[in-house]
C-alpha positions as CSV (number, residue, x, y, z in Angstrom):
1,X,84.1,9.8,-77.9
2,X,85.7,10.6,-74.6
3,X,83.9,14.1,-74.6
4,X,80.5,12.1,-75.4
5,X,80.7,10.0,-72.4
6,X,81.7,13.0,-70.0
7,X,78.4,14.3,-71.2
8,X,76.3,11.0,-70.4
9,X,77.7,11.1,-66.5
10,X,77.0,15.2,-66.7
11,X,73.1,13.9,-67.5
12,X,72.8,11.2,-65.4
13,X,74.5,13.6,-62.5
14,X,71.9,16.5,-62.7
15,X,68.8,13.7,-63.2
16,X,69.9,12.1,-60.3
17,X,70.6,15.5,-58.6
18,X,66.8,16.9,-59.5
19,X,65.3,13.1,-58.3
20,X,66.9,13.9,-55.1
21,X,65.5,17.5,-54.5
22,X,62.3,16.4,-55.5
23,X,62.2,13.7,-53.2
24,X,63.7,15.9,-50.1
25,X,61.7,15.8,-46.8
26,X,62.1,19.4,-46.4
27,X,60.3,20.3,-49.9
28,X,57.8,17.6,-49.3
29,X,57.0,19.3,-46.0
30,X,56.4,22.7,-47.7
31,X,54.3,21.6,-50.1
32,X,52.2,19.7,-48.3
33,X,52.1,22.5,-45.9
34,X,51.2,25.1,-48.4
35,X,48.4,22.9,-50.0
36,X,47.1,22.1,-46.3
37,X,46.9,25.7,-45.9
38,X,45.3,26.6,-49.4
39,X,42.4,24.0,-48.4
40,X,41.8,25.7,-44.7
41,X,41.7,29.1,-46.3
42,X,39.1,27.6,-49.4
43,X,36.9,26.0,-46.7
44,X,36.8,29.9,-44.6
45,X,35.6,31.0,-47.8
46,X,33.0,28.3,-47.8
47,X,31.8,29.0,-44.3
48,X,31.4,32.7,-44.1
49,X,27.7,33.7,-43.8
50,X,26.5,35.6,-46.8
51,X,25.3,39.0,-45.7
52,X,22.1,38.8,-48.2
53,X,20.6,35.5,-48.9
54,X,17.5,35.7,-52.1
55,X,15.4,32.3,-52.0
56,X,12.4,31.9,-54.5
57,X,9.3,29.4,-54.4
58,X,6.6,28.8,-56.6
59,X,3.3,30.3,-54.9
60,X,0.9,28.2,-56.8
61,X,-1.6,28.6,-59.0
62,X,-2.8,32.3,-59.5
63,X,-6.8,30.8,-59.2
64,X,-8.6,31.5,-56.3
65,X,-11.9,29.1,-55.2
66,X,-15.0,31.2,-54.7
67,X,-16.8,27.9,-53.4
68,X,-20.0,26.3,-54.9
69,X,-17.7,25.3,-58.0
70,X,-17.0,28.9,-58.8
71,X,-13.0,30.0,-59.6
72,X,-11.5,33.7,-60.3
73,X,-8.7,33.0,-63.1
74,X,-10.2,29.5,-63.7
75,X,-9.1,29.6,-67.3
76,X,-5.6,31.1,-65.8
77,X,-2.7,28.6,-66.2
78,X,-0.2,31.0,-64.2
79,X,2.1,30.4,-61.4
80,X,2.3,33.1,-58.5
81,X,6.0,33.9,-57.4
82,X,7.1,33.9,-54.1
83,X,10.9,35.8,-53.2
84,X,12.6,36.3,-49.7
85,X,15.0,38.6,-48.7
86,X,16.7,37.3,-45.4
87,X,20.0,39.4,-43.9
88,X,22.1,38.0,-41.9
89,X,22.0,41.1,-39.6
90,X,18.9,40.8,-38.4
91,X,18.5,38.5,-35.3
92,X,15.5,37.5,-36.6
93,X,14.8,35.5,-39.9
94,X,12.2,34.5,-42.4
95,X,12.5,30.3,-42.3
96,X,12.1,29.2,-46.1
97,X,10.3,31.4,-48.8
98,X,6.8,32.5,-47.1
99,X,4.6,34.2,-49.6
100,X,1.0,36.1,-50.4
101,X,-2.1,34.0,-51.4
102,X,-5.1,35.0,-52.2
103,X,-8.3,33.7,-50.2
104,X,-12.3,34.2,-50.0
105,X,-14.1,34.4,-47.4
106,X,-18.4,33.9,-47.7
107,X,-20.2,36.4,-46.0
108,X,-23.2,35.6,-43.7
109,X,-27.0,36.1,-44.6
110,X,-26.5,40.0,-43.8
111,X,-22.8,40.1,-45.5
112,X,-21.1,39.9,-48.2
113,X,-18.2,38.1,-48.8
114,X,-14.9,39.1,-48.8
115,X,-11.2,38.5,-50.5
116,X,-8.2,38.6,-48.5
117,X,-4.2,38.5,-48.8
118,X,-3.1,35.7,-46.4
119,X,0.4,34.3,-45.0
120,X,1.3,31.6,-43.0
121,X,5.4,31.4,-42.1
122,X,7.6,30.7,-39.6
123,X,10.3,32.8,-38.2
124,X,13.7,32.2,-36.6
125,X,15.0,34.2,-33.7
126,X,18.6,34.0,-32.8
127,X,18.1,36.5,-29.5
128,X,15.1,37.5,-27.3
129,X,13.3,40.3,-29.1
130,X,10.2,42.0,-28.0
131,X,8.7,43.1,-31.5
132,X,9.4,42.1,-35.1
133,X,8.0,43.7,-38.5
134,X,7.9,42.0,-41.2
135,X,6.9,43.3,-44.8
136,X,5.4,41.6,-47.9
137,X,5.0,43.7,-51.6
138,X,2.7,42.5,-53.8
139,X,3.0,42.9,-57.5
140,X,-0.1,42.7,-60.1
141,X,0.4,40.5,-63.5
142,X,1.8,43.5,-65.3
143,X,4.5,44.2,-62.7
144,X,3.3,46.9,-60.7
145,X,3.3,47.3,-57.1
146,X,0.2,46.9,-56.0
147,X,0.5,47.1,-51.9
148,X,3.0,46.8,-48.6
149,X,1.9,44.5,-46.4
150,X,2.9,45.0,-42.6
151,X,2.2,42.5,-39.9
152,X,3.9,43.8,-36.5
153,X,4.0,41.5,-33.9
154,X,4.6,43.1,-30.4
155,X,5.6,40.6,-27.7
156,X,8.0,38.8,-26.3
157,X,9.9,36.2,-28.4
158,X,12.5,34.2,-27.1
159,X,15.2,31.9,-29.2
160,X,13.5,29.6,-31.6
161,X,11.2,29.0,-34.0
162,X,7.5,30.7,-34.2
163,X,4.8,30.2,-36.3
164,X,3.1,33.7,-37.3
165,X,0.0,34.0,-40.0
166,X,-1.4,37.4,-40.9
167,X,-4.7,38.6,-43.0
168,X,-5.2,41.5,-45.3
169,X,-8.5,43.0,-46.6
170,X,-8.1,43.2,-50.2
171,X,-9.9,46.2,-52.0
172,X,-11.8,45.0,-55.0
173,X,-11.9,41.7,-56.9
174,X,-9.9,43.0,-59.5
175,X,-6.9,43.2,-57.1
176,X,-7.3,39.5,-56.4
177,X,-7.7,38.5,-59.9
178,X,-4.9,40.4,-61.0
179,X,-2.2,39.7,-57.5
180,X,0.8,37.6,-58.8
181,X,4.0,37.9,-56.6
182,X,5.2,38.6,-53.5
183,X,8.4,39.5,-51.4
184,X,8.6,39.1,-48.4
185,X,11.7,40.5,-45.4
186,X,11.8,41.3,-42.1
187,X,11.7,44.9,-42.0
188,X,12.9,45.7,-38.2
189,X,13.6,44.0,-34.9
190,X,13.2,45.6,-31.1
191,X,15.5,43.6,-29.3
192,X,15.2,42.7,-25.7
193,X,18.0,45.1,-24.5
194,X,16.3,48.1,-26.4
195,X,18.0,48.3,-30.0
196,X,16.2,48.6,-33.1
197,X,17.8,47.2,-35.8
198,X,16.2,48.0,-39.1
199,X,16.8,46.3,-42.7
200,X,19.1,47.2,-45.1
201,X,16.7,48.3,-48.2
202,X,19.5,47.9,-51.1
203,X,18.3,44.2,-52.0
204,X,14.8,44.9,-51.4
205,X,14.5,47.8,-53.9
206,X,17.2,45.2,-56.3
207,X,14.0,42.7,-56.1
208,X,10.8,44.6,-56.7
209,X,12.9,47.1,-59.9
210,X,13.0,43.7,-61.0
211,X,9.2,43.3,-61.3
212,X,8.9,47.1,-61.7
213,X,11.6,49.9,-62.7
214,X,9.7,52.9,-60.8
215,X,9.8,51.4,-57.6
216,X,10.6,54.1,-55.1
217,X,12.4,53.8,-52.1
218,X,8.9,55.2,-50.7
219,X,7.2,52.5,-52.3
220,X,8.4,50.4,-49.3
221,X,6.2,52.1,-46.9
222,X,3.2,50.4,-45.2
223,X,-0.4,51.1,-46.2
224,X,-1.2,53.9,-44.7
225,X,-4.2,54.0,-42.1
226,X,-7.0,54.0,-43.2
227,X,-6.8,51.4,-45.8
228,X,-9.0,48.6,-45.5
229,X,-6.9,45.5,-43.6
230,X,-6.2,43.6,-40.5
């Protein structure tokens, strides 16, 4: 009985013991510290920049209006898709998820009509620049590359935001019928001070293999001259 009750006190003794630790101002201190310091380090993670940023949009419908009621693809119930690349490297940046359309333009008495790729986008400059590139591949139904797009602008660009809009011949009706995504990335920047700082191409090639698994690092080359466009 007497060896019973020394064992009750021994209890009580190390529960009252623990209680106190747990309640000491020192520990508290730590712990809160500690926690405080997890939750800075989770919101650093939070903030940092992502070096490659992919958005996607829908591009509309894949139809293209010929005027007088006609349609190419009227019976087409497809969506075109529109993908951005933006790198935080650049000092330049696409704003949103610009993209290709396809347009038709009626030709005189003398002329003939004519299809064209078009793109209206904005850009974002973080630093004067004096010229900018900026690529879009197009990809046909069946996933194929179809062209590379270049619109260069040469001038001066200061901070900001600018609207640009750029027109491509297209070669044949087919190509229009058949044009159903596009990705679009700033290629290169001249800055004001004289660098040129050119895209890294790792994402871009990621992107298009996943439209099309031959796509070639030389794939990402403009048109070459000659080509009909504007």
């Amino acid at each position: 009985m007497h060896q019973e009750g020394k064992s009750h006190r021994s209890l009580e003794s190390l529960v009252r013991r623990r209680y106190t630790e747990d309640l000491n101002p020192y520990r508290i201190f730590r712990v809160v510290v500690a926690v405080a310091a997890a939750s800075h380090s989770l919101r650093a993670q939070e903030e940092v920049t992502p070096a490659v940023v992919v958005t996607r949009a829908s591009g509309g419908s894949i139809r293209t209006p010929l005027g007088l009621g006609i349609v190419l693809d009227k019976d087409s119930s497809l969506v075109r898709e529109w993908i951005a690349i933006h790198q935080a490297a650049l000092p330049v940046r696409l704003l949103n998820t610009p993209g290709i359309t396809t347009t038709y333009e009626n030709g005189g008495q003398y002329s003939r009509g004519a299809y064209e790729y078009s793109a209206k986008f904005s850009i974002e400059v973080n630093e004067p620049v004096t010229a900018v590139e900026i690529r879009f591949l197009t990809f046909d139904v069946w996933g194929g590359h179809s062209r590379t797009l270049t619109m260069t602008e040469v001038r001066d660009f200061a901070k900001g935001t600018t609207a640009l809009q750029g027109t491509w011949s297209l070669y044949s009706e087919n190509e229009a019928s058949e044009f159903y995504a596009s990705i679009a990335y700033v290629a290169r920047v001249r800055t004001a001070d004289g660098r040129v700082i050119t895209a890294d191409i790792a994402p871009v090639l990621e992107e298009a293999r996943k439209f099309s698994a031959k796509f070639s690092e030389g794939d990402l080359d403009p048109d070459k001259p000659g080509k009909p466009g504007k």
